[in-house]
N, CA, C and O atoms as a Tripos MOL2 file, in Angstrom:
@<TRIPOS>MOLECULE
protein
  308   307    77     0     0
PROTEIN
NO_CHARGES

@<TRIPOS>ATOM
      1 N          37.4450   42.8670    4.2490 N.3       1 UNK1
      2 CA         36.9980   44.2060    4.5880 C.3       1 UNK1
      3 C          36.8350   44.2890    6.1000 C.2       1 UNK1
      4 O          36.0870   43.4380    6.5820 O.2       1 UNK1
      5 N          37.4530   45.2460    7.0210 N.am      2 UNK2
      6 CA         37.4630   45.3350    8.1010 C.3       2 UNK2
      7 C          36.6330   46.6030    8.6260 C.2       2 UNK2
      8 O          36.5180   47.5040    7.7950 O.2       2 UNK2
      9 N          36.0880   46.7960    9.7720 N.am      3 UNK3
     10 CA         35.4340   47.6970   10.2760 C.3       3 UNK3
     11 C          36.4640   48.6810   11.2850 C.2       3 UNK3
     12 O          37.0360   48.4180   12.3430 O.2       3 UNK3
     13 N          36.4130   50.0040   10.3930 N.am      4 UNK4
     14 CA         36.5860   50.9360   10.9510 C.3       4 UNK4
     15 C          35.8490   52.1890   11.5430 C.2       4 UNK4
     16 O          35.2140   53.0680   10.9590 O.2       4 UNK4
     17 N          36.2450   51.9320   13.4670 N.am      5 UNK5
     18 CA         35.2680   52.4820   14.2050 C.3       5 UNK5
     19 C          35.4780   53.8160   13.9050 C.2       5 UNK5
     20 O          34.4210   54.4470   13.8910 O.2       5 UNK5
     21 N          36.7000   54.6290   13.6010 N.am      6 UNK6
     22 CA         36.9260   55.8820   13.5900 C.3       6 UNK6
     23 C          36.4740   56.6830   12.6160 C.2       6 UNK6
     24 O          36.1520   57.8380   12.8920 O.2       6 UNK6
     25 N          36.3660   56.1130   11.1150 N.am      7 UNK7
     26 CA         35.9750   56.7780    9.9060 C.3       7 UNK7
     27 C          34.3440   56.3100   10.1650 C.2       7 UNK7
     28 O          33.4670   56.8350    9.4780 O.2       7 UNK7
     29 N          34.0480   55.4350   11.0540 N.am      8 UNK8
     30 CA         32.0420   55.5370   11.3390 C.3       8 UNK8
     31 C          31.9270   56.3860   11.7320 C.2       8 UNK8
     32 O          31.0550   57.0660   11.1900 O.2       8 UNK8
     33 N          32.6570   57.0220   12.9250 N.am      9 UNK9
     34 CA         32.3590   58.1440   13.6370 C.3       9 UNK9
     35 C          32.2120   59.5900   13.0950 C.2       9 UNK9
     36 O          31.4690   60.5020   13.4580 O.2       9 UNK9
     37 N          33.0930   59.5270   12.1710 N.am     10 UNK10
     38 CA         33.6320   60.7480   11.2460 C.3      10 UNK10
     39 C          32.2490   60.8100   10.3000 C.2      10 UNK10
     40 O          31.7720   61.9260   10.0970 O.2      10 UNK10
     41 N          31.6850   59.8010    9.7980 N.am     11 UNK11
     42 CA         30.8510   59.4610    8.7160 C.3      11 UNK11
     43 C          29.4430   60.0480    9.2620 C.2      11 UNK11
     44 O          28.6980   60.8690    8.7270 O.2      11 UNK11
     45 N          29.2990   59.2660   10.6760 N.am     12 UNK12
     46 CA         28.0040   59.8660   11.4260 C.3      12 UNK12
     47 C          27.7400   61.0300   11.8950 C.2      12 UNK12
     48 O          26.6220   61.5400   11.9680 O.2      12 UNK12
     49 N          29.2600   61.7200   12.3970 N.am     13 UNK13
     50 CA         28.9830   63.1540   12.5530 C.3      13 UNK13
     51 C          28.9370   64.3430   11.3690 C.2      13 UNK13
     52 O          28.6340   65.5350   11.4130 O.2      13 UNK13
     53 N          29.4180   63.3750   10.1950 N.am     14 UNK14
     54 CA         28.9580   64.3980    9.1350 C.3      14 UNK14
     55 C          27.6340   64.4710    8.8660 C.2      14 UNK14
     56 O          27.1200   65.5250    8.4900 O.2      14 UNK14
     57 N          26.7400   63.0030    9.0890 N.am     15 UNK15
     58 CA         25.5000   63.3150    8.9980 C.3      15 UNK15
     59 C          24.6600   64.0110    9.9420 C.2      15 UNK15
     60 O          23.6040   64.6430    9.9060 O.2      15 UNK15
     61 N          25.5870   63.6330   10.8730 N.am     16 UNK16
     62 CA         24.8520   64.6630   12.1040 C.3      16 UNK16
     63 C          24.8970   66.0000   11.9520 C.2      16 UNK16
     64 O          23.9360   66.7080   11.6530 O.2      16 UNK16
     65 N          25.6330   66.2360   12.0870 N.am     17 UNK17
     66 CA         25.9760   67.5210   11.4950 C.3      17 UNK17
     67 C          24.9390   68.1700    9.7730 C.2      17 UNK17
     68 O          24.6390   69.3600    9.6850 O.2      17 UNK17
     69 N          24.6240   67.3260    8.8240 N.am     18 UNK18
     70 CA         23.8490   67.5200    7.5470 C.3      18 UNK18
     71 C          21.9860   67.9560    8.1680 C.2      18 UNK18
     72 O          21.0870   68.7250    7.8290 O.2      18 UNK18
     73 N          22.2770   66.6720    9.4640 N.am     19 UNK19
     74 CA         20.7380   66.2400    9.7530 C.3      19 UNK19
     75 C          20.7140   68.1100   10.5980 C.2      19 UNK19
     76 O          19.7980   68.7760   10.1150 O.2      19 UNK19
     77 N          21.2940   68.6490   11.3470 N.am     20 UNK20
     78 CA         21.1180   69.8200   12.2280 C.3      20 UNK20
     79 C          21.4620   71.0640   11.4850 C.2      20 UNK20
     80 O          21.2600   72.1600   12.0100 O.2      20 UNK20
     81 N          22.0080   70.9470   10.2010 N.am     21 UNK21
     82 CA         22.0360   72.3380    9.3970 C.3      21 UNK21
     83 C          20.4850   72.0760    8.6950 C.2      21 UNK21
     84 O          19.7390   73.0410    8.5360 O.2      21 UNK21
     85 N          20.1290   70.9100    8.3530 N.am     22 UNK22
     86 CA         18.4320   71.2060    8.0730 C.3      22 UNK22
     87 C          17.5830   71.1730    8.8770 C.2      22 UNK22
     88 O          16.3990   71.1970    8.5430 O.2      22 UNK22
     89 N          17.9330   71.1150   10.0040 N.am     23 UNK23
     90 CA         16.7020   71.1200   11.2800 C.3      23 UNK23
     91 C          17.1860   72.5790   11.6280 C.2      23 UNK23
     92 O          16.3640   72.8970   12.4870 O.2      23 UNK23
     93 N          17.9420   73.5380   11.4870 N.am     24 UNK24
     94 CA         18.2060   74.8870   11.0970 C.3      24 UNK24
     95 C          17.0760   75.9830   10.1330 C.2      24 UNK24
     96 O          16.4320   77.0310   10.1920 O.2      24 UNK24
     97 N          17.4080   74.8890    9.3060 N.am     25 UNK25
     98 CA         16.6740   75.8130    8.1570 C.3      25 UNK25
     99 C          15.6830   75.9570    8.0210 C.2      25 UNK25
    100 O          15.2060   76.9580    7.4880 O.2      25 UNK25
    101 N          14.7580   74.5800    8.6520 N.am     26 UNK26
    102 CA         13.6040   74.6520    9.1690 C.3      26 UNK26
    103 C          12.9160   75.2100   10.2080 C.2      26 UNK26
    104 O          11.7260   75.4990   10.0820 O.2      26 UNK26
    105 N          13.7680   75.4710   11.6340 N.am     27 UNK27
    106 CA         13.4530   76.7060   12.6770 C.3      27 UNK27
    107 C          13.6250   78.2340   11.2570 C.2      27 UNK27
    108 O          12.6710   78.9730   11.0100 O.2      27 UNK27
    109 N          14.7710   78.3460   10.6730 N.am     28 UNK28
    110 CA         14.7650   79.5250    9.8830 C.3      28 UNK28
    111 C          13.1730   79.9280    9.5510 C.2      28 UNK28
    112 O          12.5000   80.8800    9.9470 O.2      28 UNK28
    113 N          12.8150   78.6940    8.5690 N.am     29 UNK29
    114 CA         11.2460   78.8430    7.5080 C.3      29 UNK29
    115 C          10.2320   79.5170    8.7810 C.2      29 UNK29
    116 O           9.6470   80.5710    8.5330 O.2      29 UNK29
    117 N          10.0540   78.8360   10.1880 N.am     30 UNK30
    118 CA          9.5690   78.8100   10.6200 C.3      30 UNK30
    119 C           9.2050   80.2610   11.3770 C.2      30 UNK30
    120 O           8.0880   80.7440   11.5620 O.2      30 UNK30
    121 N          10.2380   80.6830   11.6740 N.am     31 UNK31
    122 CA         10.5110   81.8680   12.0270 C.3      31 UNK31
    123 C          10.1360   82.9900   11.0220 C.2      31 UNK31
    124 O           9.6180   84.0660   11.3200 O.2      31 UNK31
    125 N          10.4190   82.6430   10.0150 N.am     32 UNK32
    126 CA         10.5170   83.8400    8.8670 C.3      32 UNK32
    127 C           8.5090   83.8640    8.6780 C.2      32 UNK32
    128 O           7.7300   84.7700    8.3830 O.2      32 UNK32
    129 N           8.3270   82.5100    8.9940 N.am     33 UNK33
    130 CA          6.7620   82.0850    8.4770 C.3      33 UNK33
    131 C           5.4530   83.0040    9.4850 C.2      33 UNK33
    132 O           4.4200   83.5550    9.1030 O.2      33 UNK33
    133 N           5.9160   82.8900   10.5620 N.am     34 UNK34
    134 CA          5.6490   83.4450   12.3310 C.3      34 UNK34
    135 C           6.1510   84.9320   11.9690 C.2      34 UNK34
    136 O           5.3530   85.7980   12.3240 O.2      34 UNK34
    137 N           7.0830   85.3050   11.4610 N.am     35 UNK35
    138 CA          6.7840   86.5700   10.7900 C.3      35 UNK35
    139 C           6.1350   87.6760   10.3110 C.2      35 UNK35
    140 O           5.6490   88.7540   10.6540 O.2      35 UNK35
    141 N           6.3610   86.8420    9.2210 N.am     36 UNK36
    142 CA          5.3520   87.3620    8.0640 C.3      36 UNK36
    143 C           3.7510   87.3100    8.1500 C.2      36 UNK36
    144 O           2.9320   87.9960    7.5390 O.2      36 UNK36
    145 N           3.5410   86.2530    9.1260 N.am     37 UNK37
    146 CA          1.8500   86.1540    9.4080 C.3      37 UNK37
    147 C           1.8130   86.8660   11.3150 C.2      37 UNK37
    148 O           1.2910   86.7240   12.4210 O.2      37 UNK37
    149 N           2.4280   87.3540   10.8240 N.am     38 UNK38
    150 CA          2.0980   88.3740   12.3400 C.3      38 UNK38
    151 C           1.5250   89.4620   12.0800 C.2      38 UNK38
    152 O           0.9400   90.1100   12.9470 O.2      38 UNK38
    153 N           1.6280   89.8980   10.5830 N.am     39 UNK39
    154 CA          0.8060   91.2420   10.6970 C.3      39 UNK39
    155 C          -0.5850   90.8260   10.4940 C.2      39 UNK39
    156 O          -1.4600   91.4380   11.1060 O.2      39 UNK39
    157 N          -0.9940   89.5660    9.4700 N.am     40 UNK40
    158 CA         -2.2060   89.2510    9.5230 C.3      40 UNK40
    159 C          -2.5110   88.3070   10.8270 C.2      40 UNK40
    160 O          -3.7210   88.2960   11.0570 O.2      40 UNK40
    161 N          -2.0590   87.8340   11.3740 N.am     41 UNK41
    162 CA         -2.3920   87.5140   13.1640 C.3      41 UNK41
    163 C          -3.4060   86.5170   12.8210 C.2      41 UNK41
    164 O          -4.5120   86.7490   13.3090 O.2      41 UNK41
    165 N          -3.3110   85.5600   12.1690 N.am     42 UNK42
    166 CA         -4.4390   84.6240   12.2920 C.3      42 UNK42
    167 C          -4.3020   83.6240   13.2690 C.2      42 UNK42
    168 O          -5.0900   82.6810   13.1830 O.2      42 UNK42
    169 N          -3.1440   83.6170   14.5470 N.am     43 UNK43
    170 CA         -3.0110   82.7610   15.7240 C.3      43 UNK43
    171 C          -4.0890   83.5370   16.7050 C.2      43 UNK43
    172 O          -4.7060   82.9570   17.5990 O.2      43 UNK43
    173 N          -4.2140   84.9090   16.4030 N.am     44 UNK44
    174 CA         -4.8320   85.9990   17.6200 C.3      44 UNK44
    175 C          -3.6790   85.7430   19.0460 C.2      44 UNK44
    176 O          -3.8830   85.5610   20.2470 O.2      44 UNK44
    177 N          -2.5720   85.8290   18.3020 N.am     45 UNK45
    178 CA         -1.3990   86.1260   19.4780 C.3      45 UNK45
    179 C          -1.2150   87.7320   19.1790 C.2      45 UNK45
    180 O          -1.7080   88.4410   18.3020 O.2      45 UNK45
    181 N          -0.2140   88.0550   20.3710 N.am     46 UNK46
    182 CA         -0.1540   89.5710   19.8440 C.3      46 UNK46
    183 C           1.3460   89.8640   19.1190 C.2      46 UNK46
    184 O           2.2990   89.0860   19.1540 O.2      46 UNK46
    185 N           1.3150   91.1010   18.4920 N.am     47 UNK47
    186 CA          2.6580   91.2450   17.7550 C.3      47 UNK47
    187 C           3.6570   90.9800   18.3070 C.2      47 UNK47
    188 O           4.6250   90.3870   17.8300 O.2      47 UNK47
    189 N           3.4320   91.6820   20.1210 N.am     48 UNK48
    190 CA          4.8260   91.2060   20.5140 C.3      48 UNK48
    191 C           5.5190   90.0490   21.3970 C.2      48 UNK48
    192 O           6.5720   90.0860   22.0340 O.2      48 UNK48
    193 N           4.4000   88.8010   21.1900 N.am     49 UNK49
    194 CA          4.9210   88.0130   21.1940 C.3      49 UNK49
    195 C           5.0490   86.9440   20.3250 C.2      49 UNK49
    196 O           5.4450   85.8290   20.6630 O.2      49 UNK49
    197 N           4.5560   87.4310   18.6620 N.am     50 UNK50
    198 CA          5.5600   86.9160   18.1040 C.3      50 UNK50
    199 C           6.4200   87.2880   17.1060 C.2      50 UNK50
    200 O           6.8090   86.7040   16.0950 O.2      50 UNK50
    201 N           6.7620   88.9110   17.8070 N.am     51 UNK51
    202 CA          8.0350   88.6260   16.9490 C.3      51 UNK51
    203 C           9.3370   88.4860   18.0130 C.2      51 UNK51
    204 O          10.5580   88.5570   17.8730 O.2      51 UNK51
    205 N           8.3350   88.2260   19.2700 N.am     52 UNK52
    206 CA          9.7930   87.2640   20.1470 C.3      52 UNK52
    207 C           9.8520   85.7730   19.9410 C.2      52 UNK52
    208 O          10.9030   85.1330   19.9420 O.2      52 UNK52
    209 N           8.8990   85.3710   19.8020 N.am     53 UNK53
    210 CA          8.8880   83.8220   19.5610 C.3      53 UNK53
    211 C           9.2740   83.8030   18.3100 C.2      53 UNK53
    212 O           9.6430   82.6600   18.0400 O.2      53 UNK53
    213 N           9.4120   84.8170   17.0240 N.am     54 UNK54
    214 CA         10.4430   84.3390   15.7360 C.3      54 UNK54
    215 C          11.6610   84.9760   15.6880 C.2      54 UNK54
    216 O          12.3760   84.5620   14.7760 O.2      54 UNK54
    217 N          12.1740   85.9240   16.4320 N.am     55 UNK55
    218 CA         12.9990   86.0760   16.8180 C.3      55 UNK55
    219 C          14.0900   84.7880   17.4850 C.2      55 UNK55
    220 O          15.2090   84.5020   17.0600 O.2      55 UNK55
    221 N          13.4340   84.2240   18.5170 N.am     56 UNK56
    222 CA         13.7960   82.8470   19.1500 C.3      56 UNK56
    223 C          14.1220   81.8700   17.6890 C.2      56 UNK56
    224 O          15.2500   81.6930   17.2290 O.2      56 UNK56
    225 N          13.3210   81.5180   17.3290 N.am     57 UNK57
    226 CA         13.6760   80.6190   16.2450 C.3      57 UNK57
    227 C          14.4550   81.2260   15.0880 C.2      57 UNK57
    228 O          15.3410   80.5580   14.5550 O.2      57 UNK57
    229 N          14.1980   82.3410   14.7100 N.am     58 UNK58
    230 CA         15.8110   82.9900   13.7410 C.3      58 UNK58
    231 C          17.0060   82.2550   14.0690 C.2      58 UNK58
    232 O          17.7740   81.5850   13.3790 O.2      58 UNK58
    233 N          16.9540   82.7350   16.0890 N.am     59 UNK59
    234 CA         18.7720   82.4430   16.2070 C.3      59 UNK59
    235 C          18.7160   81.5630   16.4570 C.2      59 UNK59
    236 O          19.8980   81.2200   16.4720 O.2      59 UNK59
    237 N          17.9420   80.4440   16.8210 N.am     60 UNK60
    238 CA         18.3040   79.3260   17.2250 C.3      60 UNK60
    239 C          18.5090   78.2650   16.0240 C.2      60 UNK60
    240 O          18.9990   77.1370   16.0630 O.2      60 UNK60
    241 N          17.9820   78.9860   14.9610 N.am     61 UNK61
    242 CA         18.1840   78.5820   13.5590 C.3      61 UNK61
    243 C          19.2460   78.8710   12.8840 C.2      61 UNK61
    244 O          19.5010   78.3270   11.8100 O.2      61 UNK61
    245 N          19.9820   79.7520   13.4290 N.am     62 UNK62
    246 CA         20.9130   80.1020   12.3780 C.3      62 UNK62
    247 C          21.9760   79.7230   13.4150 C.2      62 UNK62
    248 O          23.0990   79.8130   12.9190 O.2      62 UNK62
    249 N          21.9900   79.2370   14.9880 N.am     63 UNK63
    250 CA         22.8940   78.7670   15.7990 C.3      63 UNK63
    251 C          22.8890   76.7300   15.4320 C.2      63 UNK63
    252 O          23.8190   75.9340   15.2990 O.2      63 UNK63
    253 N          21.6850   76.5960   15.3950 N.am     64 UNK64
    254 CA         21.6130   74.6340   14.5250 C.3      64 UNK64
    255 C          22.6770   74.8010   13.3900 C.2      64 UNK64
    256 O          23.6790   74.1060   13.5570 O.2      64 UNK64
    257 N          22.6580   75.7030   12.0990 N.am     65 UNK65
    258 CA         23.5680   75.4370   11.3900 C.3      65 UNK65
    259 C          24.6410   75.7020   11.3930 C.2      65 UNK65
    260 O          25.4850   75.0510   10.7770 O.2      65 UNK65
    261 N          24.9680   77.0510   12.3040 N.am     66 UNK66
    262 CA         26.6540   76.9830   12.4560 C.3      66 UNK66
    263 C          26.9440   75.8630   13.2780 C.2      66 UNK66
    264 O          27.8910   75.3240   12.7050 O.2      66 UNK66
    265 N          26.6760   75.2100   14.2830 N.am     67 UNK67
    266 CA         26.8920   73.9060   14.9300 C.3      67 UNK67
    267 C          27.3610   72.7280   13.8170 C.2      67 UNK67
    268 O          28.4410   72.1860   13.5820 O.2      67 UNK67
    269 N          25.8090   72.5860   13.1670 N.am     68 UNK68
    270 CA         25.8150   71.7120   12.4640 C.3      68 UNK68
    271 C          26.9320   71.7040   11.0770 C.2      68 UNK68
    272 O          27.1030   70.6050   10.5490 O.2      68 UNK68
    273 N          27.7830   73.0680   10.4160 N.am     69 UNK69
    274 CA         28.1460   73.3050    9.9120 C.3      69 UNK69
    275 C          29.9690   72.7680   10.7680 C.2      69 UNK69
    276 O          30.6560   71.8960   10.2350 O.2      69 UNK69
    277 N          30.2430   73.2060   11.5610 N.am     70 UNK70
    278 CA         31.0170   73.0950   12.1840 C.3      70 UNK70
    279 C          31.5380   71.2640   12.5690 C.2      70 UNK70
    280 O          32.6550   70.8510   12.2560 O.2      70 UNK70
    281 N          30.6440   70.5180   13.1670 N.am     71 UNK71
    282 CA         30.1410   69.6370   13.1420 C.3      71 UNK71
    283 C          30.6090   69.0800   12.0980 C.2      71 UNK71
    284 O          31.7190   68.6000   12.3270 O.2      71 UNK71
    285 N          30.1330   68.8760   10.6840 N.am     72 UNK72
    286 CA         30.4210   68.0790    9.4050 C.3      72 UNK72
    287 C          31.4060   68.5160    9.1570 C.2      72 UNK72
    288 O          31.7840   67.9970    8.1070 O.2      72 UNK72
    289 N          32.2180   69.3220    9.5720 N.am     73 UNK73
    290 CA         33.8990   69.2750    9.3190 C.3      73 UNK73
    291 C          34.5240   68.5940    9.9930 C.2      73 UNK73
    292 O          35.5740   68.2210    9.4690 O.2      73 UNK73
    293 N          34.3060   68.1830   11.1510 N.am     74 UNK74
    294 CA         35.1250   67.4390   12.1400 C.3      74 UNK74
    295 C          35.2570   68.7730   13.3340 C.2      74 UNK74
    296 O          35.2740   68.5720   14.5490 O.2      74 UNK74
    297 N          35.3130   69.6600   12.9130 N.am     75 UNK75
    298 CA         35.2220   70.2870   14.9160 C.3      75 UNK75
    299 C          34.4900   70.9610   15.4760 C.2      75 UNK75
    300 O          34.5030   72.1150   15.9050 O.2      75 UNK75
    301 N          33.5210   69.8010   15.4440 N.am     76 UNK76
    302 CA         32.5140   70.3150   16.1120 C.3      76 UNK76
    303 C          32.4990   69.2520   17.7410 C.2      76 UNK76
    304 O          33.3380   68.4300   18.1080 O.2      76 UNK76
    305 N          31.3120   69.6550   18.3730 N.am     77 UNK77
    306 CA         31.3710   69.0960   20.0150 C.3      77 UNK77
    307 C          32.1470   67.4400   20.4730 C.2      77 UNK77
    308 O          32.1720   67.0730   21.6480 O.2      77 UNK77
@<TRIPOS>BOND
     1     1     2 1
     2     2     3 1
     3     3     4 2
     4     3     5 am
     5     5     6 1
     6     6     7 1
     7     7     8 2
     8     7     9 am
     9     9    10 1
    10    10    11 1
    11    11    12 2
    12    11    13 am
    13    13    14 1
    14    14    15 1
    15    15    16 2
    16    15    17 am
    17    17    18 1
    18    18    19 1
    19    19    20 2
    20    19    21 am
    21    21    22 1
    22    22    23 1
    23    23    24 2
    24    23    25 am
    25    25    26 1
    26    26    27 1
    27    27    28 2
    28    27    29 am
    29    29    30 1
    30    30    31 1
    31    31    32 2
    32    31    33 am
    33    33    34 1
    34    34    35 1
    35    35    36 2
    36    35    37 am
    37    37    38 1
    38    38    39 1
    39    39    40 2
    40    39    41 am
    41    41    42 1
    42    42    43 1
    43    43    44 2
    44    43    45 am
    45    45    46 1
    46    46    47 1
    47    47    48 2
    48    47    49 am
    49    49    50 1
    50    50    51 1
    51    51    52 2
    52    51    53 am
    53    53    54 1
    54    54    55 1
    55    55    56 2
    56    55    57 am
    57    57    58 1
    58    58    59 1
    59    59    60 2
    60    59    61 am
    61    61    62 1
    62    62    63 1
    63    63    64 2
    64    63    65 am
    65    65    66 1
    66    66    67 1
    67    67    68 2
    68    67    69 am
    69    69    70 1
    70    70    71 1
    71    71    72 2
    72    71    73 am
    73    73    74 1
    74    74    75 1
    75    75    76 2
    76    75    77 am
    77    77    78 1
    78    78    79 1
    79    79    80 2
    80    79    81 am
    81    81    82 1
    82    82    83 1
    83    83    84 2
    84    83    85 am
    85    85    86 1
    86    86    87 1
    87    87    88 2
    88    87    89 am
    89    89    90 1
    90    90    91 1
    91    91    92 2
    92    91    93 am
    93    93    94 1
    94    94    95 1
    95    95    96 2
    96    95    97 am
    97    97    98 1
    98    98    99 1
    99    99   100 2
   100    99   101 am
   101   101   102 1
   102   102   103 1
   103   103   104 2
   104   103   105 am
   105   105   106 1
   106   106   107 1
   107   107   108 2
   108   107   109 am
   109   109   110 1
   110   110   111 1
   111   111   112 2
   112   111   113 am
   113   113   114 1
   114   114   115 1
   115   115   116 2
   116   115   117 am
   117   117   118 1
   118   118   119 1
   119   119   120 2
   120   119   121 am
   121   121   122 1
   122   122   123 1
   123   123   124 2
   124   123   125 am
   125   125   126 1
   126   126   127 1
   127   127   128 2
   128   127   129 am
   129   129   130 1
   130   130   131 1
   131   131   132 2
   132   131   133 am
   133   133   134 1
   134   134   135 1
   135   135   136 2
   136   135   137 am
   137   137   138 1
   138   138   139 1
   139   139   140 2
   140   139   141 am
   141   141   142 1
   142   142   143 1
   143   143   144 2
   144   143   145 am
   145   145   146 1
   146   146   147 1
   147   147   148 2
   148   147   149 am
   149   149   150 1
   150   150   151 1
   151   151   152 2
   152   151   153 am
   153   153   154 1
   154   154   155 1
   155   155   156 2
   156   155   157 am
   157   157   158 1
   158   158   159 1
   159   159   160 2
   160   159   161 am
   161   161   162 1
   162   162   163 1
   163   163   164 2
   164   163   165 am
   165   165   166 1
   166   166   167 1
   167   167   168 2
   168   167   169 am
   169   169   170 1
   170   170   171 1
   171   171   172 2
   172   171   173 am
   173   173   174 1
   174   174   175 1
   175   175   176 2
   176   175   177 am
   177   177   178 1
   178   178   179 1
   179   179   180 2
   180   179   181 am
   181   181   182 1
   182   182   183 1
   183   183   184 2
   184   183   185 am
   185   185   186 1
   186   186   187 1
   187   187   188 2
   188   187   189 am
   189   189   190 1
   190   190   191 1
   191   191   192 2
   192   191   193 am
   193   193   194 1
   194   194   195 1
   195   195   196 2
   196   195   197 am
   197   197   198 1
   198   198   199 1
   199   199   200 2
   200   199   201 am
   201   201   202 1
   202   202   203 1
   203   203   204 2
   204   203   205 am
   205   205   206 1
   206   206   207 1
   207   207   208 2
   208   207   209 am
   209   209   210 1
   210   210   211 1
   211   211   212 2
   212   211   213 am
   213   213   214 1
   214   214   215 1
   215   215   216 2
   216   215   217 am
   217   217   218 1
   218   218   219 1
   219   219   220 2
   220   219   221 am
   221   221   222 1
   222   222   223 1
   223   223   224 2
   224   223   225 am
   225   225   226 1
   226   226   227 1
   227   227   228 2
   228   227   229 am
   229   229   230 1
   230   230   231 1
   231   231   232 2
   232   231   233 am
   233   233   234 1
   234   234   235 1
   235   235   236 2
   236   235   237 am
   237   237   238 1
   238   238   239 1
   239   239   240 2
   240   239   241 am
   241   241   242 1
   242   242   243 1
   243   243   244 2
   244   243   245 am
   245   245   246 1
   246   246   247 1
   247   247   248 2
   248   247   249 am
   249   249   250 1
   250   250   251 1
   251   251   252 2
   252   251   253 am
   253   253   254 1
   254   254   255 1
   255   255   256 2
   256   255   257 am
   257   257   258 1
   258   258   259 1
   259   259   260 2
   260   259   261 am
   261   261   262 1
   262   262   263 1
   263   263   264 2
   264   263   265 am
   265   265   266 1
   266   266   267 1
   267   267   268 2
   268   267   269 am
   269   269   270 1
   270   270   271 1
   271   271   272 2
   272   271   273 am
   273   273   274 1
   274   274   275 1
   275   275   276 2
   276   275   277 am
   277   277   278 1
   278   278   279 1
   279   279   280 2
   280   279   281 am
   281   281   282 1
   282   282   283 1
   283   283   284 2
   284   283   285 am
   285   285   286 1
   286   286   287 1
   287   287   288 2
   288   287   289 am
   289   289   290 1
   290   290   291 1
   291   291   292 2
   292   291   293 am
   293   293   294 1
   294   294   295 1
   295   295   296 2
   296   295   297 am
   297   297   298 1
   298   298   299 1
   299   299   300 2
   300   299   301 am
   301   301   302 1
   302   302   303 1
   303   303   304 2
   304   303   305 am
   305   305   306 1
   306   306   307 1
   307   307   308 2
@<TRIPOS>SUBSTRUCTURE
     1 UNK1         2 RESIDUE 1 A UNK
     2 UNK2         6 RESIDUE 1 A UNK
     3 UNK3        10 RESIDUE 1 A UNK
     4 UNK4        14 RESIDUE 1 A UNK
     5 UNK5        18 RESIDUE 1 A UNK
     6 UNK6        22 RESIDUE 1 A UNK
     7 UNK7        26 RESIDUE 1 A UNK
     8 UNK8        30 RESIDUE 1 A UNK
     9 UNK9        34 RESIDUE 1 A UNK
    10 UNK10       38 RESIDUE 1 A UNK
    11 UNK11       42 RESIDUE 1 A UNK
    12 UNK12       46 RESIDUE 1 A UNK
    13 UNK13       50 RESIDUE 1 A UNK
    14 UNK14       54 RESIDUE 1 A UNK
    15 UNK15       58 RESIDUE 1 A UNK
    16 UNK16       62 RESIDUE 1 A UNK
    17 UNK17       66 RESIDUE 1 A UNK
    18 UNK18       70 RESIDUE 1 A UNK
    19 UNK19       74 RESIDUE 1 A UNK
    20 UNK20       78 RESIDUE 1 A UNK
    21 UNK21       82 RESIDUE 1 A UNK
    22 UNK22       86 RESIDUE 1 A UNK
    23 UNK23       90 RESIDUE 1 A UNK
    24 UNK24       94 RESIDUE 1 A UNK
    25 UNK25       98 RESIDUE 1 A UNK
    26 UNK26      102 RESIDUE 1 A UNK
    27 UNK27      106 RESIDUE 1 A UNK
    28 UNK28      110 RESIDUE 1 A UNK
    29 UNK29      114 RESIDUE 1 A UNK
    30 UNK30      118 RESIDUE 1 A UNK
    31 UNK31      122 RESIDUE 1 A UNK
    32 UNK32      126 RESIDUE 1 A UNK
    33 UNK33      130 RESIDUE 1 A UNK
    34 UNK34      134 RESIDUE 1 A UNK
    35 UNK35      138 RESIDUE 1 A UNK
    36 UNK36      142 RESIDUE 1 A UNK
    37 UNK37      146 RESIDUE 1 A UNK
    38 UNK38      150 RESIDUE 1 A UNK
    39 UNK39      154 RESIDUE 1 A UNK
    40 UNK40      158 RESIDUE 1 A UNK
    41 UNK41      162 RESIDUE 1 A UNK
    42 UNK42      166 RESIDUE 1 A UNK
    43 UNK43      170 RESIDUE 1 A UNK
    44 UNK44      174 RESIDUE 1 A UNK
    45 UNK45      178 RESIDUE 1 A UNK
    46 UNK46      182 RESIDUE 1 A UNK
    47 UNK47      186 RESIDUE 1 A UNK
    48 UNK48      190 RESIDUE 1 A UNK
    49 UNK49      194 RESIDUE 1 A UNK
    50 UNK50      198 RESIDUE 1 A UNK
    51 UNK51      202 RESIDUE 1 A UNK
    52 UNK52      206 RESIDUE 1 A UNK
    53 UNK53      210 RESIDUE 1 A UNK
    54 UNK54      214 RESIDUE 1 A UNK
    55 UNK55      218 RESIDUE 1 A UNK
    56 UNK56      222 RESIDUE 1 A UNK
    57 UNK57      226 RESIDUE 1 A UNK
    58 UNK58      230 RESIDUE 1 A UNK
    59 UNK59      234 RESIDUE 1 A UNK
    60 UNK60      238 RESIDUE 1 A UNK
    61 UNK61      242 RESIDUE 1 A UNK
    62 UNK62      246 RESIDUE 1 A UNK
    63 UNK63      250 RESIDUE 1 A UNK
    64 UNK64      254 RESIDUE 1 A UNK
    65 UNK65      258 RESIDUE 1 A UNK
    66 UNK66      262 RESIDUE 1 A UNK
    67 UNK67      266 RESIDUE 1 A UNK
    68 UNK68      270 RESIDUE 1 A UNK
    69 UNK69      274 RESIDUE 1 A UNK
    70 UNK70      278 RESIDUE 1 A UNK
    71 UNK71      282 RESIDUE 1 A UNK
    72 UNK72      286 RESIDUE 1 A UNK
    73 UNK73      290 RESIDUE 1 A UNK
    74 UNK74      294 RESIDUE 1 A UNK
    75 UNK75      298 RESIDUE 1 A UNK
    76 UNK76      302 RESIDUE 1 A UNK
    77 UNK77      306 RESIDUE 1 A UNK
């Protein structure tokens, strides 16, 4: 059995790619979470900053998994 460096690479960026579509989904929760508790405000931040700060994490959540999506196919960065 011989070691092939090229199908490691392929192997790791699919996980890389697995590991950053769920570090996605988790800015998603997070965002959606920062949300929804903005009208009850129990940070005592104000509305409008956070529905810029979940705004921020929406896209940067839904930009982790197209990466990461992209990525576990092979063309990604």
């Amino acid at each position: 059995m011989s070691f092939d460096p090229e199908r490691s690479k392929k192997n790791f960026d699919k996980m890389r790619g697995y590991a950053g579509m769920g570090m996605g989904a988790v800015y998603l929760i997070i965002g959606i979470t920062i949300l929804t508790y903005s009208k009850v405000d129990p940070f005592h931040i104000g509305t409008g900053i956070s529905y810029v700060v979940s705004g921020l994490m929406l896209a940067y959540g839904i930009f982790r998994i197209y990466r990461g999506y992209k990525l576990s196919k092979g063309e990604g960065l």
